[in-house]
C-alpha positions in Angstrom: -14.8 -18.0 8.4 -12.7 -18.5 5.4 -11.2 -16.2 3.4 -13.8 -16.5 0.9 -16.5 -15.6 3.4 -14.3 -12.4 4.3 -13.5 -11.6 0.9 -17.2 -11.7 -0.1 -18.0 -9.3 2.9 -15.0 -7.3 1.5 -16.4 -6.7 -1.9 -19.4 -5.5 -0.4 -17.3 -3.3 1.7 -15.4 -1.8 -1.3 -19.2 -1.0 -3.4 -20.4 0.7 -0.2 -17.1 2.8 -0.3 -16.9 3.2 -3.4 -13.3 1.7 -3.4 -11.8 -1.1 -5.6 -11.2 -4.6 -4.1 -7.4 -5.8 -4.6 -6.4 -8.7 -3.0 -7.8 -10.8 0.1 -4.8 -12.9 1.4 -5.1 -15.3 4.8 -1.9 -15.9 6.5 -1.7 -17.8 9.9 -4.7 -15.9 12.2 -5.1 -12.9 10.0 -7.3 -12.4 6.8 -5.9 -8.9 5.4 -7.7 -6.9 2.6 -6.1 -4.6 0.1 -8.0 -2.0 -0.9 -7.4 1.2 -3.5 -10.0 4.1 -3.7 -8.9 7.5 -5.7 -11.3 10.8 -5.9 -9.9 13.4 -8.3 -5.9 14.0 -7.5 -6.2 11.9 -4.2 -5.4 8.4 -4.0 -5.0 5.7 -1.6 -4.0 2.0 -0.8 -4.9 0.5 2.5 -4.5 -3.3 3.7 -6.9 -3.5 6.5 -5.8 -6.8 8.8 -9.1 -8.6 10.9 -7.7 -11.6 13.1 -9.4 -14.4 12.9 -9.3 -15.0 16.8 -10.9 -11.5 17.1 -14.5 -13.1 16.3 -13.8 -17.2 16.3 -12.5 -17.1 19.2 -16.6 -18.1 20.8 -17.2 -20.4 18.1 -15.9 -23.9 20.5 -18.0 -22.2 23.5 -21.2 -21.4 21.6 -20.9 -25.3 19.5 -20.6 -26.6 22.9 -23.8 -25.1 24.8 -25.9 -26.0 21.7 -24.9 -29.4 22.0 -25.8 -29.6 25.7 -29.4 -28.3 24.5 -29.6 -31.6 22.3 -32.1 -33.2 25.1 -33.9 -30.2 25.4 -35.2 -29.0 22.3 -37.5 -30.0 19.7 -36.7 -29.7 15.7 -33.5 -30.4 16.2 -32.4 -29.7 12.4 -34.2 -26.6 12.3 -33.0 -25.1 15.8 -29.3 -25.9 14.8 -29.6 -24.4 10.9 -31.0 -21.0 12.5 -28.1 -21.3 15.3 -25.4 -21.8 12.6 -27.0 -19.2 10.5 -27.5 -16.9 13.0 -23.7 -17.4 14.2 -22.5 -16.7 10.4 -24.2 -13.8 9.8 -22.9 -12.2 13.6 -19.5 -12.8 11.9 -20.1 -11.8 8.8 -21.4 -8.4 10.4 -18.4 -8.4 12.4 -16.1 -8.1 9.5 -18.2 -6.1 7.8 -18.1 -3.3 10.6 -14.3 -3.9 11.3 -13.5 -3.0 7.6 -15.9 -0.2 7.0 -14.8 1.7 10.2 -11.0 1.5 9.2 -11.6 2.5 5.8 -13.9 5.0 6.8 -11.5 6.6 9.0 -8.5 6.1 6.6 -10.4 8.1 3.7 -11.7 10.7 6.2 -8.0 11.3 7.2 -6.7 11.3 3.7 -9.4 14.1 2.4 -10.8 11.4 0.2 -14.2 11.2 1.9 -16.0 14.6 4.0 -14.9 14.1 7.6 -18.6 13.5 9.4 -18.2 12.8 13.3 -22.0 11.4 12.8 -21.0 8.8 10.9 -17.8 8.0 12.1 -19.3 7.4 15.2 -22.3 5.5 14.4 -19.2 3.3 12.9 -17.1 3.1 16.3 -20.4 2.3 18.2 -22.0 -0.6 15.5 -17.8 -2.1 15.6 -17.8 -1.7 19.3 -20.9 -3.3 20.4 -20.2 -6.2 18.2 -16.7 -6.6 18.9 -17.9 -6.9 22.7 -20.8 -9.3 21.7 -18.4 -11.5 20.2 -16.3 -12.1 23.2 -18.7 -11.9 26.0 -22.5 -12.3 25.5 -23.2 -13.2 21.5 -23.0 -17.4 22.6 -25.2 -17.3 25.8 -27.7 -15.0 23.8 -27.9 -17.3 20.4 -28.3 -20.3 23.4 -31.0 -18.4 24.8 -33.0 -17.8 21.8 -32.8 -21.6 20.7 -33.8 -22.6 23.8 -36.9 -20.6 24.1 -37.9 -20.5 20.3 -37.3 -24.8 20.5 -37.8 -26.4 24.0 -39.6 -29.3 24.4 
């Protein structure tokens, strides 16, 4: 994903938090995002770093068992659209977790947002099940439902 992709997913991140996008910058593996939020007398700046590796690091594995399904399933265009979709939008939920969390937990600790355990967990659990998706069963699970929604 670009830094575009990431700095869409970003602004998102900032309206949900109520904080104020400053700057989405890519250098080597990591996309970083600046943001600034302010309630009453407190204020904050955060740059939260997501490397890229973290969640393209299956993206060779997963192109490469679709493409050995090329024999085996019908509608090809449509089966590989949904499993490129599908792929961008684990990503993209991937960020958006990642960011949300750290900023969450950065504004809790700063007084800037009420400290709920509730939600700060539902935020380590969402992050944590995707971040371990990503890396072990996301690409044998998007295989799996192309296969079975498209075989021949």
């Amino acid at each position: 994903m670009s830094g575009k992709g990431q700095g869409m997913i970003s602004k998102f991140v900032a309206e949900v938090k109520d904080a104020k996008l400053e700057e989405v910058k890519k250098e080597r593996n990591v996309i970083t995002a600046s943001f600034r939020s302010s309630k009453g007398e407190k204020d904050f700046s955060v740059a939260l770093p997501i490397k890229i590796d973290a969640y393209a690091s299956n993206l060779p594995l997963t192109l490469s068992v679709l493409a050995s399904l090329f024999p085996f399933i019908r509608r090809k265009k449509r089966a590989y659209t949904e499993a490129l979709l599908l792929l961008l939008l684990f990503h993209l939920l991937y960020v958006f977790l990642g960011e949300i969390l750290q900023l969450t937990n950065i504004s809790m600790a700063k007084g800037i947002e009420k400290e709920s355990l509730i939600r700060l967990s539902a935020y380590h659990f969402l992050w944590g099940v995707t971040d371990y998706a990503s890396m072990s069963f996301f690409p044998f699970l998007l295989v799996t439902y192309i296969f079975v929604r498209f075989r021949r």
